[in-house]
N, C-alpha and C positions, 0 to 999 in steps of 0.2 A: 683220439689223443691229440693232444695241441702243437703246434709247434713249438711254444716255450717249454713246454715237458722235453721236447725232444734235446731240445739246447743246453736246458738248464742238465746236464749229465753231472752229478753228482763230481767233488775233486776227492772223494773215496774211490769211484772205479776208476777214473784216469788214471792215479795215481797207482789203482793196483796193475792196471796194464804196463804201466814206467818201469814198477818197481820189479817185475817181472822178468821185465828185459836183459841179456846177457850182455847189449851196446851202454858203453856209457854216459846214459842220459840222466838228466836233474829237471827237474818239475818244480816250478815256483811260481809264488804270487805275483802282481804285479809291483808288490812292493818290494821284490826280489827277498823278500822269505822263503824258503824251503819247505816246499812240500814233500816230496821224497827221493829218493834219489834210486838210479836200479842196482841190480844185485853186480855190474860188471864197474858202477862207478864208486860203490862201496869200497868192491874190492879193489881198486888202481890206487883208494887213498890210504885201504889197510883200517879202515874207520866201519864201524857197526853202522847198522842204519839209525838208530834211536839217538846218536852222534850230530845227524843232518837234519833229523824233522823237526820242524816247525822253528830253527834258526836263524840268523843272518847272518850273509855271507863274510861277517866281518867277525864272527863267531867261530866259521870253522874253518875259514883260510886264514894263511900268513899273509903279513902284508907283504905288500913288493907287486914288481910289474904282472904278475900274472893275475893277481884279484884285480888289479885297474884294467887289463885284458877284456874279462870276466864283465865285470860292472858294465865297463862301455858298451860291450856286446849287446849283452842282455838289457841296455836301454835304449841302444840305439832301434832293436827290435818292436821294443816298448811304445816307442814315439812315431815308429817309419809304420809300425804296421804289416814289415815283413820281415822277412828271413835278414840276417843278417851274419853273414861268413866272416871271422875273423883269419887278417890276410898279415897281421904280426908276429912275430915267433915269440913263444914263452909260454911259460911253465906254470902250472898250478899248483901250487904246497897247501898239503891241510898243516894246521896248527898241532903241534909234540907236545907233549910234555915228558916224551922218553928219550927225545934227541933225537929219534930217528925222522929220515925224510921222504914221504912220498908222495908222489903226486902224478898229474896228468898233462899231456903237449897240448897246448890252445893251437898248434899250426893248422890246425882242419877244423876246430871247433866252429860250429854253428849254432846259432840261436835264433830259435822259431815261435812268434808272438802263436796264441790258439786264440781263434774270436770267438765272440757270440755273434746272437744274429743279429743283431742290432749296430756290428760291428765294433764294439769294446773290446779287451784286452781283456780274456779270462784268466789265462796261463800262461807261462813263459816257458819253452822245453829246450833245454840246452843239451851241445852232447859232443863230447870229444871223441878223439879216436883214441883205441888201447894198443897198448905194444904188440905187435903184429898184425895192425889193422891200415897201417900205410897206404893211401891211395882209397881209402873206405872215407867217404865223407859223412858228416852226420848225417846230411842231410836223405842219403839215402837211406840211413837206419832207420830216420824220421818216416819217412817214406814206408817203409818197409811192416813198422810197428803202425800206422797207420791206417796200411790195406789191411791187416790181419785184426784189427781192433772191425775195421768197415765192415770185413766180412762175417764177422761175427753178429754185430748190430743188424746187419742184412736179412740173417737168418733168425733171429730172434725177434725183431721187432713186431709188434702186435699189427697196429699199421702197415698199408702199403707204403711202401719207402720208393722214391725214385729221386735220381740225382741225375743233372745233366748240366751241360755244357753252359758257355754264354751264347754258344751257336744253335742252343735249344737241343743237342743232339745228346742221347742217352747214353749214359755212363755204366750206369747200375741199375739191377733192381733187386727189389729186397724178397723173400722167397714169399710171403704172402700179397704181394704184388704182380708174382706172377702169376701165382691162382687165379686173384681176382682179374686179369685180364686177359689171362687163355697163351699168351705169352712165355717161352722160355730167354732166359738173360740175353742168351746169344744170338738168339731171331731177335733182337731189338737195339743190342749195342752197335752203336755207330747210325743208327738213325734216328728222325725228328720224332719229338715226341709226342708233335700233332698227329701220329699214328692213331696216339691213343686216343684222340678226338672224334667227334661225327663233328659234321660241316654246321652253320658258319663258323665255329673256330676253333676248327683245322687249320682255314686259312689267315685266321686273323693271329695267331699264335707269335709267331716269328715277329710281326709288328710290335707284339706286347713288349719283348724283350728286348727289341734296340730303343724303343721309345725309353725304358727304364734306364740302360745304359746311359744314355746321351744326356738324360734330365734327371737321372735318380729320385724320381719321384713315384715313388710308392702308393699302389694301388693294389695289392693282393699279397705282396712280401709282407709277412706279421702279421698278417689282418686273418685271412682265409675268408671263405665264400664257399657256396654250395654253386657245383657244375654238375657239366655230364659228359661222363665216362666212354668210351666203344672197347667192347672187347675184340677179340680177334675173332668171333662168328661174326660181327657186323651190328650184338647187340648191344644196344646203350644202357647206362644205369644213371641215378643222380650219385653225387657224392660230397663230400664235404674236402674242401683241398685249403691246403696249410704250405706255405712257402716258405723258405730259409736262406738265406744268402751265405756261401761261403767263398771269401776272395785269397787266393794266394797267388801273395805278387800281382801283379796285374791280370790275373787271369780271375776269371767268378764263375764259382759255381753255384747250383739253385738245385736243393733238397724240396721234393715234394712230398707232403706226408699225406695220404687220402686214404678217407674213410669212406667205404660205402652206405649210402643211407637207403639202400632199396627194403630191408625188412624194417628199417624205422619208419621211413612211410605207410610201408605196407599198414605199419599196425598203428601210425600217428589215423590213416582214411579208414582204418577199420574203426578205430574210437570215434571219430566224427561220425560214420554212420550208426555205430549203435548209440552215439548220444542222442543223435537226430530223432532213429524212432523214439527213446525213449520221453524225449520234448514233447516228438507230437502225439504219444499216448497219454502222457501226464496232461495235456493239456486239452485231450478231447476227453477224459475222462473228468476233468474237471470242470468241463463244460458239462458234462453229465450229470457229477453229483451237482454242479449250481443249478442244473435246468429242474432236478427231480425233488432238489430243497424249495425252492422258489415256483413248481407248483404244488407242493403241497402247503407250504405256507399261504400263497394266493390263494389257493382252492377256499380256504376257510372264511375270509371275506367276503370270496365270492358269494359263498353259499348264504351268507348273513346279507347281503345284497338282496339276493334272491327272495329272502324270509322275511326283509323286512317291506320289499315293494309289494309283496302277495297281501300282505299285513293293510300296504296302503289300498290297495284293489277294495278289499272290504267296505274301509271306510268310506272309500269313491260311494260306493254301493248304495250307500243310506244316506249320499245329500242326492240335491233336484237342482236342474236347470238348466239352463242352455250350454256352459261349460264343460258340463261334469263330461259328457260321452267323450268328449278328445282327451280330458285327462286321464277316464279311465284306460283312454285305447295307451296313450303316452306310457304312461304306469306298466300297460300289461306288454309295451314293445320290450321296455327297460328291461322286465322278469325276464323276457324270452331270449334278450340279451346278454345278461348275468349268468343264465344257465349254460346259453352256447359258448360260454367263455369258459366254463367251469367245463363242460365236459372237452373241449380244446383242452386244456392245461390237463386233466387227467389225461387224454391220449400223450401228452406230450412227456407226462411222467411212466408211463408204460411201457412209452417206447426205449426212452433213454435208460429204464432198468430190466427191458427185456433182452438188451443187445447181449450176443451170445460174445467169448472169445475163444481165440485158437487155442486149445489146448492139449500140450503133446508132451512125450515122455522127454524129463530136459536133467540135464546132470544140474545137481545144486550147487555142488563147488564152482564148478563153470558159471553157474549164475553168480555167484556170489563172487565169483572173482574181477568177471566183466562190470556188474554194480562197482563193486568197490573201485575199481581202477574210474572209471568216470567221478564216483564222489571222493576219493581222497586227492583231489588235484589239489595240490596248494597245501600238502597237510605239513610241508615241512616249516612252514612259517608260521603256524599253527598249535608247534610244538606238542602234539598230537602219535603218543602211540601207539600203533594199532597188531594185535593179538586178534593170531585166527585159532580157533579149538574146532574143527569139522571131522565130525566122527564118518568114520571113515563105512557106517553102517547105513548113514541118513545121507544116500546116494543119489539117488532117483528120486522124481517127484512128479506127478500127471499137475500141469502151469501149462498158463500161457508167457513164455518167456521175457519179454518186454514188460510188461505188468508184473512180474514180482520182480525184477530188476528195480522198477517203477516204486515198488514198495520199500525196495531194502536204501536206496538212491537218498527217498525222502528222509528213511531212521536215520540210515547215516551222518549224510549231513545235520541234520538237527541236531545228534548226539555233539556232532564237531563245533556245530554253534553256540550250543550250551556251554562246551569246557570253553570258550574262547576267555569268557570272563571269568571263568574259575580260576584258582589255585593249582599250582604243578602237585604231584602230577597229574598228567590228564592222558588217559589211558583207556583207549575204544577196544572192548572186548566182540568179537563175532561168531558165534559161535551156533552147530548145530546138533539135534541128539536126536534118539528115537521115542517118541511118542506111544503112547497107546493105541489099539486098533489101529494099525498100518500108518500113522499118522507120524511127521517129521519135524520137529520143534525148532525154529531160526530163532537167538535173540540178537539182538544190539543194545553192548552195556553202555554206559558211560558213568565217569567220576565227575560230574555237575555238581551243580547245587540242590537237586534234586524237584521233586514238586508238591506243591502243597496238596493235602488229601481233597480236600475240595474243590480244585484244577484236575487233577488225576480221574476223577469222579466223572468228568464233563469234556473229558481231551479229544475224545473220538466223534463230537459233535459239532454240524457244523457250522462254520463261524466262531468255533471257539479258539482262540491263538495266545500263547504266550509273547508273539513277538511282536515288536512294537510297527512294525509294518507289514507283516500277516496277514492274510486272508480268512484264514482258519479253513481251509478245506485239504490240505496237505494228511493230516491222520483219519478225518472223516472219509479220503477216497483210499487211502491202505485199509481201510475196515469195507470198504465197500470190495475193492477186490477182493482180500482173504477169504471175505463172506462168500461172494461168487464162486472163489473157489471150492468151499465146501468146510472152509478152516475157522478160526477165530483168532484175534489181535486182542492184547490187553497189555495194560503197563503197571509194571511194581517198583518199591523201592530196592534197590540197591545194597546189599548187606555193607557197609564201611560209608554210602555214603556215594550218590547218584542212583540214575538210574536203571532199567530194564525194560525194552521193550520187547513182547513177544509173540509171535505169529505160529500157526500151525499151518500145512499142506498134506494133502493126501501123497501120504508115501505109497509104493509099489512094493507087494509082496513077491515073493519068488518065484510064484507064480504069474504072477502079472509081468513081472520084467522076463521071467522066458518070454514070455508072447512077445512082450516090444520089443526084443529082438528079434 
């Protein structure tokens, strides 16, 4: 959570903590409109509350020295930026229209600017004393309704919450702050908060805050930044830290809001490595199919090479003369050439479609979650929504895990490339069922533009690419895996309009999944 979430607190809960209150206090804007006013200032005027909200002050007092009281108070707090104690005597009248008169003593009234973090003027809290409240200044009611609002916030806040001193020294901590640091409130209140630090800044901490003090120059108030943590075992975490300023009177205090990022990491370096393998498999296996397209394609010329120098051998054969022997020897090197070339490029295709891979009992969902999470990055700008249907039967699957991640990565995305230039909506279905003979059915739909029968005819071959900077070997190597695996890939239309990609894997029967456990 941000620091401005934490600031921006709503003038509905202020207001209902105000209005709550037995002291009588008044909550207003700073254009001294009336926000609400509490249940003990309602009563001192003999006025409902729906009387006071959303008013001004020239609406529901009389005139006379006690609204000019009032007015000046609550401006002088307005401009100064703090508390402001009125030290004149007089009285506050609300407005009759039954004759009668009641009102409130300004001799102890106080009024207290509420900032944001930025240091603006959000609220104005005004608050007198009530008939037997003599020697009760507001400002300790302000005080009072303060820590009871803090310590609520404390324990609720999602966030670790910390608030300290201008001396750096711990004030508070919020109850999920003490979790995260192995700390209870009162092992921490009263000292530096570079506690919570590992070295170098531990020691650099205390610097950071007279530097701000002295030059008010902002370098992590507002902003937030990622650090690092020490718990009270001595171990460290990263975290993300949000800073707030709050000044009363010349004194500042500094709300820290911190979030831990140790399982966003964790599983930001877990995504990096399984994108990793899955790059470097898509990309040797597309070395593979280019290596076993391009000799078989070579292999044909070759062999026409081969057919056609044997061809010239002949004709060598029936001229005479002193030349002929070196051209025939020349001729018959070339043949011998052509063919060592040809059977090279066959070993080279044998090899690269004899490579075995790892293949072990893998959950599909889990596959299909991991895929997906790598290819829907960016899906929200994309405007893209994605429906999962995973039947809860088509569990297990004998894969080699990175490779049909490999396979689902490629549909995906493409599926999402398609709708980019479509029409809304544009809606990725993923879905998987039970096949025949132990077999587990994956598809990836999409609402595209769909494909013409004669591209659809030729898609899983390679070289063949709808996109205008394509390769075309992207669905020729998902037909090559599937194949490997023992399954089959094919693409159909779309009933409404796009299309359907779909893949088969050998599922596990119930007997085979006792064993793999």
């Amino acid at each position: 959570m941000s620091q401005s979430s934490h600031f921006a607190t709503s003038s509905e809960e202020v207001a209902a903590v105000v209005a709550a209150s037995a002291h009588a206090q008044l909550l207003l804007r700073p254009d001294l409109r009336i926000i609400t006013a509490s249940d003990g200032y309602c009563a001192a005027l003999g006025l409902g509350r729906s009387a006071l909200v959303d008013r001004t002050l020239d609406e529901v007092f009389a005139p006379g020295p006690g609204l000019d009281i009032l007015k000046s108070s609550l401006e002088a707090a307005r401009e100064t930026h703090r508390p402001h104690r009125n030290d004149r005597p007089g009285r506050l009248l609300a407005q009759s229209t039954t004759g009668s008169v009641a009102g409130l003593s300004l001799a102890e009234a106080v009024s207290s600017p509420v900032l944001a973090s930025d240091g603006t003027v959000m609220w104005l809290l005004h608050g007198a004393a009530l008939p037997g409240e003599a020697g009760r200044t507001h400002l300790a009611q302000a005080l009072e309704a303060a820590e009871a609002r803090l310590r609520s916030v404390l324990q609720t806040v999602p966030d670790a919450m910390i608030i300290i001193d201008e001396r750096g020294r711990i004030e508070s901590l919020s109850t999920t702050a003490e979790r995260l640091f192995g700390f209870s409130t009162s092992e921490v209140v009263g000292q530096n908060i570079s506690m919570l630090m590992p070295s170098p800044y531990r020691e650099q901490h205390d610097a950071y805050i007279e530097r701000y003090l002295s030059t008010r120059e902002r370098r992590i108030i507002g902003i937030g930044r990622i650090v690092v943590g020490q718990r009270k075992d001595g171990t460290t975490f990263p975290m993300h830290l949000t800073v707030g300023e709050l000044q009363a009177g010349e004194r500042h205090h500094f709300t820290g809001f911190i979030r831990d990022l140790t399982d966003q990491q964790m599983t930001e370096s877990r995504l990096k490595e399984l994108q990793s393998e899955v790059t470097h498999m898509s990309r040797y296996t597309a070395l593979g199919e280019m290596a076993s397209t391009l000799a078989h394609e070579i292999n044909q010329p070759l062999t026409a090479i081969s057919n056609y120098l044997k061809g010239s051998q002949r004709l060598i054969d029936r001229l005479d003369g002193e030349p002929v022997p070196q051209l025939r020897d020349a001729v018959g090197k070339a043949a011998e050439q052509a063919l060592r070339a040809g059977q090279i490029i066959r070993r080279l295709r044998e090899f690269v479609s004899r490579g075995e891979s790892e293949r072990r009992i893998e959950s599909l969902p889990k596959l299909i979650e991991d895929a997906s999470t790598l290819a829907l990055v960016g899906i929200k700008e994309a405007g893209v929504e994605v429906r999962f249907r995973l039947d809860p039967r088509a569990d297990q699957v004998l894969a080699d895990r990175i490779q049909i991640q490999q396979v689902l990565v490629n549909l995906i995305r493409n599926a999402i490339e398609v709708m980019a230039d479509s029409e809304p909506p544009r809606t990725l279905d993923i879905a998987t069922a039970i096949g025949s003979d132990d077999t587990v059915e994956v598809s990836v739909a999409d609402t595209g533009g769909g494909l013409a029968p004669e591209i659809a005819h030729h898609l899983f071959q390679p070289f063949m690419t709808t996109k205008r900077k394509g390769m075309g070997l992207g669905l020729s190597i998902c037909r090559t895996i599937v194949e490997a695996h023992g399954g089959k890939i094919w693409v159909e239309a779309r009933a409404g309009g796009g299309t359907v990609f779909r893949f088969t894997l050998r599922g596990l029967g119930r007997q085979e999944a006792g064993h793999g456990r």
